[in-house]
Structures are given as C-alpha cells and as structure tokens.
C-alpha positions as CSV (number, residue, x, y, z in Angstrom):
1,X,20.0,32.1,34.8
2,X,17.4,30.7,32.2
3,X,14.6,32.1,31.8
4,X,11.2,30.1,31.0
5,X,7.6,30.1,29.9
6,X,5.7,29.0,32.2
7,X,4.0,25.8,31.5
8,X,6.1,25.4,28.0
9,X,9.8,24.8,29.0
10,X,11.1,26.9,26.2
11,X,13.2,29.5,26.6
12,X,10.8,32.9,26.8
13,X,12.2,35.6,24.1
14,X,13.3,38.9,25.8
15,X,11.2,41.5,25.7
16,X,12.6,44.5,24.1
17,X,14.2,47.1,26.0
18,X,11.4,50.3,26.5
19,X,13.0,53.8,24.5
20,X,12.8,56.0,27.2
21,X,15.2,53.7,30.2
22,X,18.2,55.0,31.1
23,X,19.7,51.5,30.9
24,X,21.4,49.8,33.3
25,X,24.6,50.8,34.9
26,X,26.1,47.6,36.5
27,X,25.4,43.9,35.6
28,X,27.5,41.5,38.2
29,X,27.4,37.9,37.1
30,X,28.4,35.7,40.3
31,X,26.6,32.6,40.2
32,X,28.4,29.6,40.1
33,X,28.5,25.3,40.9
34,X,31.8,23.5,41.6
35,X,30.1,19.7,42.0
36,X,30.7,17.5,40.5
37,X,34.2,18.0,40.7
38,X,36.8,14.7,40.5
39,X,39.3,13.2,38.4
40,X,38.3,13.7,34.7
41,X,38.1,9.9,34.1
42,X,35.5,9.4,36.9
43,X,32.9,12.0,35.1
44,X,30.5,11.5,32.7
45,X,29.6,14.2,29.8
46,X,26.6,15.3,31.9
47,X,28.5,16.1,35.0
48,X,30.7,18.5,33.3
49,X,27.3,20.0,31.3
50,X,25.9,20.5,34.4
51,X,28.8,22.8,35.7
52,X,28.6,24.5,32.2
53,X,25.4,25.5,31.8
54,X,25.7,27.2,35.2
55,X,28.7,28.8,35.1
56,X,29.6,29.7,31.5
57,X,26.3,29.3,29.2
58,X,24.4,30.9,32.1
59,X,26.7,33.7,32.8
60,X,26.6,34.5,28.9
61,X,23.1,34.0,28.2
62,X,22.5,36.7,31.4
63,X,24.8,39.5,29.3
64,X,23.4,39.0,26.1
65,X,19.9,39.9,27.6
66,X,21.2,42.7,29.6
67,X,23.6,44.5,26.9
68,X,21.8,46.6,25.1
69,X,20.3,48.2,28.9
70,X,24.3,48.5,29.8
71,X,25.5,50.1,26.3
72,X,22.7,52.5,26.8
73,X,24.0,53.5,30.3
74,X,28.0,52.7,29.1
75,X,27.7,51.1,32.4
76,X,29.9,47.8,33.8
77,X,30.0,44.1,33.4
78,X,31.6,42.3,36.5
79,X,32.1,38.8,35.9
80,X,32.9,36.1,38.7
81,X,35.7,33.9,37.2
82,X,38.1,32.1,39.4
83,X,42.2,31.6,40.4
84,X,41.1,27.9,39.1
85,X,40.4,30.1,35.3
86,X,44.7,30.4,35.5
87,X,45.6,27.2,36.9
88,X,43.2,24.3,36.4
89,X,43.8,22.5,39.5
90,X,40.1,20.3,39.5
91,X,38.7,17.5,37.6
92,X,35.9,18.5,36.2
93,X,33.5,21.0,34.5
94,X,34.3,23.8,37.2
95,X,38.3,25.1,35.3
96,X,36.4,24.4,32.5
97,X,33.9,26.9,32.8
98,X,36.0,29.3,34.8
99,X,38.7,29.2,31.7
100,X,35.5,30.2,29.3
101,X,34.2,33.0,31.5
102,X,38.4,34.6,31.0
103,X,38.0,34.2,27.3
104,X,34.1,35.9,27.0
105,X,35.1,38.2,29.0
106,X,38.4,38.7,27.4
107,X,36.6,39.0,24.0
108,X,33.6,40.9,25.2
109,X,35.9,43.8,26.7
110,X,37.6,44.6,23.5
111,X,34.2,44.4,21.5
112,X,32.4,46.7,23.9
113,X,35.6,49.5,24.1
114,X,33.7,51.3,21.1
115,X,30.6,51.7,23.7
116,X,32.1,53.1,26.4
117,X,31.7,50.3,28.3
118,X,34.3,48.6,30.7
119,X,34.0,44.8,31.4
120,X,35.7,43.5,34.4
121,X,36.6,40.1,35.8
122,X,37.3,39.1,39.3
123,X,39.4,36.2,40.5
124,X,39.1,35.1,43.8
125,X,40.9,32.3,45.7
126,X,39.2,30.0,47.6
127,X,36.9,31.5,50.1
128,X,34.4,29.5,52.8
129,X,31.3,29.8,51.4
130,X,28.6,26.7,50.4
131,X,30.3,25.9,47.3
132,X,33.4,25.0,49.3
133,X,30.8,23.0,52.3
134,X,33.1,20.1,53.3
135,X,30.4,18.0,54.2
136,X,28.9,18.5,50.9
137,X,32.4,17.9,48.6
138,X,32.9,14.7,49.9
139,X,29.6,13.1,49.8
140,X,29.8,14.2,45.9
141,X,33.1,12.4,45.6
142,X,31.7,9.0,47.5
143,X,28.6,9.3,45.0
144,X,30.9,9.7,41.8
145,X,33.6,6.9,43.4
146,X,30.4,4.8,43.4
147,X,29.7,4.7,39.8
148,X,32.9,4.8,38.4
149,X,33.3,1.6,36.5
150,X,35.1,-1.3,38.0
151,X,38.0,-1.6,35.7
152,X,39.0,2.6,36.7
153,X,38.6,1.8,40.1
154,X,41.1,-1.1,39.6
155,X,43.3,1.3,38.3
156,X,43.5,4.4,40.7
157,X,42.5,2.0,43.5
158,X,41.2,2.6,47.1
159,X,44.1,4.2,48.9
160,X,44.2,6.8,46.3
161,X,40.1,7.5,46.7
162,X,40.4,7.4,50.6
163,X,43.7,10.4,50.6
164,X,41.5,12.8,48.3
165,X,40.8,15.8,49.6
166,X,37.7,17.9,48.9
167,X,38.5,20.8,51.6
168,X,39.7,23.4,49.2
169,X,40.8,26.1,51.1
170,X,36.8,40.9,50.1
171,X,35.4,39.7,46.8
172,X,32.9,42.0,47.5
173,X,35.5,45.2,47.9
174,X,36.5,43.7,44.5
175,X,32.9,44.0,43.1
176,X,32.4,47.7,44.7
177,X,35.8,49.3,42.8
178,X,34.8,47.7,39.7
179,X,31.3,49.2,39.6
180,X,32.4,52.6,41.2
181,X,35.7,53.3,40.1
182,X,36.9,55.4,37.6
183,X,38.9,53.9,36.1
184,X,38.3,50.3,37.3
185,X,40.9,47.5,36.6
186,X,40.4,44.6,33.9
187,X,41.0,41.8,36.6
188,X,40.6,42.0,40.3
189,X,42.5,38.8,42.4
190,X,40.4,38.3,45.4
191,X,42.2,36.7,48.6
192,X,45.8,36.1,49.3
193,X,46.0,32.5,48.5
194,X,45.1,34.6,44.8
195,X,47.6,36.9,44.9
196,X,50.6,35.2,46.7
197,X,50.3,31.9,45.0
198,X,47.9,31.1,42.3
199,X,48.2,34.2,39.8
200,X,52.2,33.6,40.6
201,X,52.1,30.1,39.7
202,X,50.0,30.9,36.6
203,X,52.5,32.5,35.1
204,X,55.2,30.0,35.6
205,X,56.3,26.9,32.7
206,X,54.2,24.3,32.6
207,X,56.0,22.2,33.8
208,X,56.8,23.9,36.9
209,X,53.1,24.2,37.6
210,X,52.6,20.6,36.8
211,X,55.3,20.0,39.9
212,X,53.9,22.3,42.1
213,X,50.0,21.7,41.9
214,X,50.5,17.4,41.7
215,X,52.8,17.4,44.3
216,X,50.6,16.3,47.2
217,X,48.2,14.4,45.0
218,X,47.7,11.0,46.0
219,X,49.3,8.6,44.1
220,X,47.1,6.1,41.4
221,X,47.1,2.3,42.3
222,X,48.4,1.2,39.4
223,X,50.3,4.8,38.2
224,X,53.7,4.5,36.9
C-alpha cells in the first residue's frame, strides 16, 4: 500500500493525474492481515498497528491517491471489509480495522453520490485462503502466549491457552457485480457462514450475540 522514495523512506507525493486520461473505472481494495490475532490483553499497541496500517490506513491511503482518476471516470470503489466488521468475534487489530473500513466506506459513499460515483463494500465469511493457514494461526498464538507477562498467564492459565482455536472456518462473483452492474449493491455478503449466520447475528441485542459468539470459548483460569 505505501508508497516510497527510494533510498529516503518518505512517503513519495503523488504525481498529478495527466488532463487528457480517461480516469479509472474500478479501484478494488482487497488487501488485508489477520495476525496477530489473540485476546486483547495478550497484545501490545504494535500488534494492533501492524493490522491497521494494513488494513484500514492502507486501504484509505490507496483511495485517496486513486480518487480524482475514479471521479473523472464516475467509476467504482470496491472495498474488502469482513463478517468480523458486524460482529467482532477476534482479539486484536483485525475487527478493528474491518469496523473502520464499514465506516470509510460508509462515509465515502455518501460524499461521492454528488460524482456519480458508487462505492461498494463486500463482506465475506471465512474462506481458506493464507490468511486463514492453520499452521500459520497457531504458531502466531504460541509466539504471543510466549510473551504475555507472567501475572496474565496466571490469570487465563494453561488449559484455556491449549483449547484455543485458530482454525477459523465467490468473493470474486461479489467483486465482478460490483464493478459491472448497473445498479450494483452497497454491501455484498460473501459465503454462507455470511449470510446464514454472521450478518443474522449482527443484527441481534447484544446481549444475545454476546451468548452466542462466547459460547464455546474456553473458559479463563481464574474467570468468574
């Protein structure tokens, strides 16, 4: 996503945009880290900047450069959010960021109805692709279980460490309408897991979502 000069580390100033382009029709931002991911109280302020700066600050940093080419063309802007931007199930930066992709995207879509242009967010539920690699999830737990200080260990303890589990369980058809249709939706929900249970659930009292979604957490050493 960022953009440097060479040999500086700064951030390079865009160019501007030449007269004469057409501009640019469809901008898809997609990119997107889940790890670190843990309870909040294992994290430090980095892990959850690291997530961040990917998924949010990236994402919006992309637009802003590309606007002015998709106002020209009142083309699209697709934007990758996530179920876990409706229900934040994870520890972590990763609902964090997903949450703040909803609200630029939320905000950006009313700002740019003027322009003829249509911004579009898509949903999906939990698909098997690298930033769901099992292998991967759980040696990023270990490493954050390993420097979580002594006195939080204590407190969730090691049965609750050992029963957590990373394996979270036609985006692209989502992607296509958005770009091609005419009259494309404001939110696409990718996968059944989406549209059966996590946009339901979403809409339910909090309190009911807090039941449902902790219901086979492990339980905390030293939890009440």
């Amino acid at each position: 996503h960022h953009i440097k000069e060479k040999g500086t580390g700064r951030q390079a100033t865009p160019k501007p945009f030449c007269p004469l382009c057409p501009g640019l029709w469809g901008l898809v931002n997609n990119a997107g880290i889940a790890v670190p991911t843990a309870p909040n109280e294992w994290l430090t302020k980095d892990d959850f900047v690291k997530v961040l700066d990917v998924n949010l600050i990236g994402l919006i940093e992309v637009t802003l450069s590309f606007l002015p080419l998709v106002k020209r063309a009142r083309g699209r802007v697709v934007n990758v959010a996530s179920t876990m931007g409706r229900v934040a199930m994870l520890g972590g930066g990763y609902s964090l960021s997903k949450y703040g992709v909803e609200a630029f995207s939320d905000s950006l879509r009313r700002e740019l109805l003027p322009f003829g242009v249509k911004v579009c967010i898509i949903e999906p539920g939990a698909f098997r692709t690298q930033i769901l690699n099992t292998q991967l999830l759980q040696d990023m737990v270990k490493e954050v279980w390993g420097r979580v200080p002594s006195e939080i260990k204590e407190s969730y303890g090691q049965r609750y460490f050992d029963s957590c589990d990373p394996n979270l369980f036609l985006v692209t058809d989502c992607m296509e309408h958005a770009l091609t249709a005419r009259h494309p939706r404001t939110r696409y929900s990718g996968g059944w897991d989406a549209k059966l249970y996590f946009i339901p659930v979403s809409y339910l009292p909090a309190w009911c979502q807090d039941f449902l979604l902790t219901l086979q957490q492990p339980k905390p050493a030293h939890g009440i």
